[in-house]
C-alpha positions as CSV (number, residue, x, y, z in Angstrom):
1,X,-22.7,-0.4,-1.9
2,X,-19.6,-2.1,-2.4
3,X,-16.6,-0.8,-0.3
4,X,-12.5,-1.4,0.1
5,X,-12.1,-1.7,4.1
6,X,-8.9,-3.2,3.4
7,X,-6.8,-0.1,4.7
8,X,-3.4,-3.1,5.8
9,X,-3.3,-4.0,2.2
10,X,-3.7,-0.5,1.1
11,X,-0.8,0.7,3.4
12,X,1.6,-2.2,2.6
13,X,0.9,-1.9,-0.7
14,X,2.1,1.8,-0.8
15,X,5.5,1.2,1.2
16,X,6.1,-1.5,-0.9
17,X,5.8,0.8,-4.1
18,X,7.7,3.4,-2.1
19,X,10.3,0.8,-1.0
20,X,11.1,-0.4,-4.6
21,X,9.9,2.2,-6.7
22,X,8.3,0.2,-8.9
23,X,4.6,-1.0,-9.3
24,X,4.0,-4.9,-9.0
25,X,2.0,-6.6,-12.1
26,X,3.9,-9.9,-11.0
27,X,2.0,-12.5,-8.0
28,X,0.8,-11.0,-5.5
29,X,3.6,-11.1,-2.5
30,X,1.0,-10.5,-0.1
31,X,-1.0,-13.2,-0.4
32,X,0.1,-16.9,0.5
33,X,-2.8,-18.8,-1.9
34,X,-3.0,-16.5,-4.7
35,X,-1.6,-17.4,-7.8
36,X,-2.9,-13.8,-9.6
37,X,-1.4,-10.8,-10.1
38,X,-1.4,-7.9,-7.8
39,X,-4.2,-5.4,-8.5
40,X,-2.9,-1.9,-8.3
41,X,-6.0,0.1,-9.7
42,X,-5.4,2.5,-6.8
43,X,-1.8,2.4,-6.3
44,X,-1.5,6.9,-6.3
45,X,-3.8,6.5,-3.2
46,X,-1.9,3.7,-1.5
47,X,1.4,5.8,-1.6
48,X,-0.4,8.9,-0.5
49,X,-1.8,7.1,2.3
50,X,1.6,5.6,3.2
51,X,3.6,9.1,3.1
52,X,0.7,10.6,4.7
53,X,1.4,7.9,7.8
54,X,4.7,8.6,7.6
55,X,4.6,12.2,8.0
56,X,1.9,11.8,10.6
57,X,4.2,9.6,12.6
58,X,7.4,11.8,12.1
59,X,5.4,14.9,13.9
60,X,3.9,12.6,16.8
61,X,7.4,11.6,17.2
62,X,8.8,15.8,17.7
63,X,5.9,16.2,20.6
């Protein structure tokens, strides 16, 4: 079974699509070595992932 325990690079990814509002196809800007281009297969996820932090942290923050 192959699995994606990457959850930083799933969370970054999302606040950077969230930040720009675009998706990357360009280098990778997370990556210092890597000369390919950003994989965003699961980019709906990533953004749901990040909002969902977001929110999460928002109502922590009212308690």
């Amino acid at each position: 079974m192959i699995g994606d325990y990457d959850i930083s690079f799933h969370l970054a990814t999302g606040k950077y699509i969230t930040d720009t509002g675009t998706i990357n196809h360009s280098i990778d800007p997370f990556s210092f070595t890597s000369t390919n281009p950003m994989s965003t297969t699961a980019w709906l996820a990533d953004v749901i992932s990040i909002r969902g932090r977001c929110v999460k942290e928002d109502v922590s923050n009212l308690e």
